[in-house]
Structures are given as C-alpha cells and as structure tokens.
C-alpha positions as CSV (number, residue, x, y, z in Angstrom):
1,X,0.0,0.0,0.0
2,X,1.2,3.2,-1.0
3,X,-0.3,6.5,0.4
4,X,0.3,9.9,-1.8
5,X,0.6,13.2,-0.5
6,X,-1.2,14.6,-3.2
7,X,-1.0,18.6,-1.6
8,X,2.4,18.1,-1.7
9,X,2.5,17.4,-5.6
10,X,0.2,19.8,-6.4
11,X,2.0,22.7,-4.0
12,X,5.4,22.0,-5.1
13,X,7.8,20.7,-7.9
14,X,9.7,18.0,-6.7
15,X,13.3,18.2,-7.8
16,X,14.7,15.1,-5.8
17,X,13.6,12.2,-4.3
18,X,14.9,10.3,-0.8
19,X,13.7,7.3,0.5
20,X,14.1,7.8,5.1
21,X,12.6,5.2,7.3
22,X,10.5,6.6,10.5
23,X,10.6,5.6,13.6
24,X,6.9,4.3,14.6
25,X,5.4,2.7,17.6
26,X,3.5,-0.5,17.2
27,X,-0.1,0.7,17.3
28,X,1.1,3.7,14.6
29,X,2.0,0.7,12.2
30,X,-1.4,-0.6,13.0
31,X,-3.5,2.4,12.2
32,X,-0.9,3.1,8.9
33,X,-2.1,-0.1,7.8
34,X,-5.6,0.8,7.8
35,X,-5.0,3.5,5.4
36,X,-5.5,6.0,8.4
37,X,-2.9,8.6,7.7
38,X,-3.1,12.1,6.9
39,X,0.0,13.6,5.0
40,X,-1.4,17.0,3.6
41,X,-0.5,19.6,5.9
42,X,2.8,17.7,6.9
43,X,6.4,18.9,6.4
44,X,10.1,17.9,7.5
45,X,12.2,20.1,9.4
46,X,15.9,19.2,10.5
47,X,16.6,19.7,14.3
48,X,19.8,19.4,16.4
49,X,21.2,16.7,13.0
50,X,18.4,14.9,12.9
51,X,15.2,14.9,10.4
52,X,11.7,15.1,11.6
53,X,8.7,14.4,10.2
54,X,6.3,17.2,11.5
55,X,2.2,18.0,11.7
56,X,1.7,14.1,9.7
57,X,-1.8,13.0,11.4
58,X,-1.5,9.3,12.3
59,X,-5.2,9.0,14.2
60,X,-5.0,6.6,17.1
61,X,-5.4,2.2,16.4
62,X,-9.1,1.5,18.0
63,X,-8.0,-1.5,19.6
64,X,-4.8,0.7,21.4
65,X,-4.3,0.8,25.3
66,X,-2.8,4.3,25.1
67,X,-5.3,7.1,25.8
68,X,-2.8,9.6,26.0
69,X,-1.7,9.2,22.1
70,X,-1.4,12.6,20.1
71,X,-1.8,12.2,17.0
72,X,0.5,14.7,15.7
73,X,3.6,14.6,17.3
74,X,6.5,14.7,15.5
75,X,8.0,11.1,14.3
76,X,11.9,10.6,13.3
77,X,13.1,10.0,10.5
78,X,16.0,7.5,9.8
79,X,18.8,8.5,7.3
80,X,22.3,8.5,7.3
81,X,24.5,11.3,8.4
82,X,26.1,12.8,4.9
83,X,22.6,12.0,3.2
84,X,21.4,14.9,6.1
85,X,24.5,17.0,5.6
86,X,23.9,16.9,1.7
87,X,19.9,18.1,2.7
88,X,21.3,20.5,5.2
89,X,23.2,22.0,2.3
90,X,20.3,21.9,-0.2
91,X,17.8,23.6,2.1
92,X,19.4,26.9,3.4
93,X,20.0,28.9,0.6
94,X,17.8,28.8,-2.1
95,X,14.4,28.6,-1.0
96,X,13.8,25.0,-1.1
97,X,12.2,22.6,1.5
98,X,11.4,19.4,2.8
99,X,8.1,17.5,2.1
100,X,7.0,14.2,2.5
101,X,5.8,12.8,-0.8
102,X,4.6,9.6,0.4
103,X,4.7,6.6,2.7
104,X,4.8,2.5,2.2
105,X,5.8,-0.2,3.2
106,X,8.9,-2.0,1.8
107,X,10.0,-5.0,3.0
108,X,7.9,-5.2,6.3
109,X,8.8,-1.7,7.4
110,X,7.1,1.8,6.7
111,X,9.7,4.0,4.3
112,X,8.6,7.5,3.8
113,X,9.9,9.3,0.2
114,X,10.7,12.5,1.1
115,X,11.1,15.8,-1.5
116,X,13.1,18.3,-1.7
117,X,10.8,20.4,-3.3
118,X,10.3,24.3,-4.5
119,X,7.4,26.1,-4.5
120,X,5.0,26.5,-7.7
121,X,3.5,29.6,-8.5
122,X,-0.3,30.3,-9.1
123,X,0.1,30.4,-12.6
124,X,2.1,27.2,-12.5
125,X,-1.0,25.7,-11.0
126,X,-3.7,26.7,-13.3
127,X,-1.1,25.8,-16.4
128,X,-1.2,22.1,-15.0
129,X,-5.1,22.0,-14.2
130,X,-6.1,23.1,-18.0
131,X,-3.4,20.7,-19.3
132,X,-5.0,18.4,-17.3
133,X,-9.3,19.4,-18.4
134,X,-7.8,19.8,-22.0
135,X,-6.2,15.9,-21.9
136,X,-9.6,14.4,-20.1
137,X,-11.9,16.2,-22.8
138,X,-10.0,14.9,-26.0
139,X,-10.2,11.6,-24.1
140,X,-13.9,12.2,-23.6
141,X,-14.3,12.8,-27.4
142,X,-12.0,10.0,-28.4
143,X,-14.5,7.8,-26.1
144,X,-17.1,9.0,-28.2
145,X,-16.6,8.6,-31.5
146,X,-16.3,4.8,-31.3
C-alpha cells in the first residue's frame, strides 16, 4: 500500500527524491495499515542533526491501550548522516524545503519518500489544471466517436 501526498504534488515541484525510514510505535504501524494517515499539511524540518517528520496525522489504532496518544507529534526520520548533511546544504540557501511525498511499506517496514521540493507559482498551478481538463476532454471525445 502506498499512500500519496497529493498537496504536496500539487504545491510543489519535486526536484529530488529520498527514501528515510520513520521511527513508529507499534499501534502507529497498525493504524498506517488501515490507510488511516493524513500527509497533507505535513512537512520535515531538520533539528539538532536529525530529520523530523512534522504535523503528519496518524489518528490513534481503535484496539490501542494508550489514551494519552497525540496524534501529531512529530515522528523521526531514519537516514544516514552525509545524506542529512547533503539536505542541510540543499535547504538553506535557495528557497527550497522538505516534504514528504509519500509513505509504504517495503519489506515489512514503513519508508517515507521525502522531496526536496520548490514552491510552484499560481500560474504554474492553473497551467497544469487546463493541461490536465484539455487531456480528459479529447479523451472524452476519443471515447465517443467509437
């Protein structure tokens, strides 16, 4: 299963892509599972030499003991220390930041592809969405003529 931030994509152009695992409790895994994950206002911020992921609503497993779970806490992200360096480097000048793209699960274990990403402009936006109404009405006309 693989869940999309799909504000990300829309907010930003992604110039690169980085695969970080996260650090999860047991219950967390549970409820990703479900498909119960909310990635849209969600960003990643690097503290102190290590990454964060930040604001990414995991709502709490039904079946979990823990009443006191917040759901938003911020959740670590695992990745080694030159591949931070490198994104330490990337973000601070030129206007670029860190958003997670998406999260799935590889090989028994959550992975969350992060972006380094730059923002898109409004026009930028409404460019993509006509592309995108022009493309679904010649489809719609192709559909028919059969």
């Amino acid at each position: 299963m693989k869940i999309v931030n799909k504000k990300a994509l829309h907010n930003y152009h992604i110039l690169e892509h980085l695969e970080a695992g996260i650090v999860l409790s047991g219950a967390e895994v549970k409820s990703i599972r479900t498909g119960r994950i909310d990635l849209g206002e969600a960003y990643v911020r690097i503290l102190n030499g290590e990454v964060y992921l930040v604001n990414a609503n995991i709502p709490r497993y039904n079946q979990a003991a823990d009443k006191e779970y917040d759901a938003q806490k911020s959740r670590k992200l695992l990745l080694h220390k030159d591949q931070i360096n490198s994104l330490i480097g990337k973000t601070s000048g030129k206007g670029a930041t860190l958003v997670p793209v998406s999260i799935y699960e590889k090989h028994n274990r959550f992975k969350v592809e992060v972006g380094l990403a730059k923002s898109k402009k409004e026009f930028d936006k409404r460019k993509i969405i006509k592309e995108r109404d022009h493309a679904r009405r010649v489809e719609q006309e192709l559909r028919g003529k059969e």
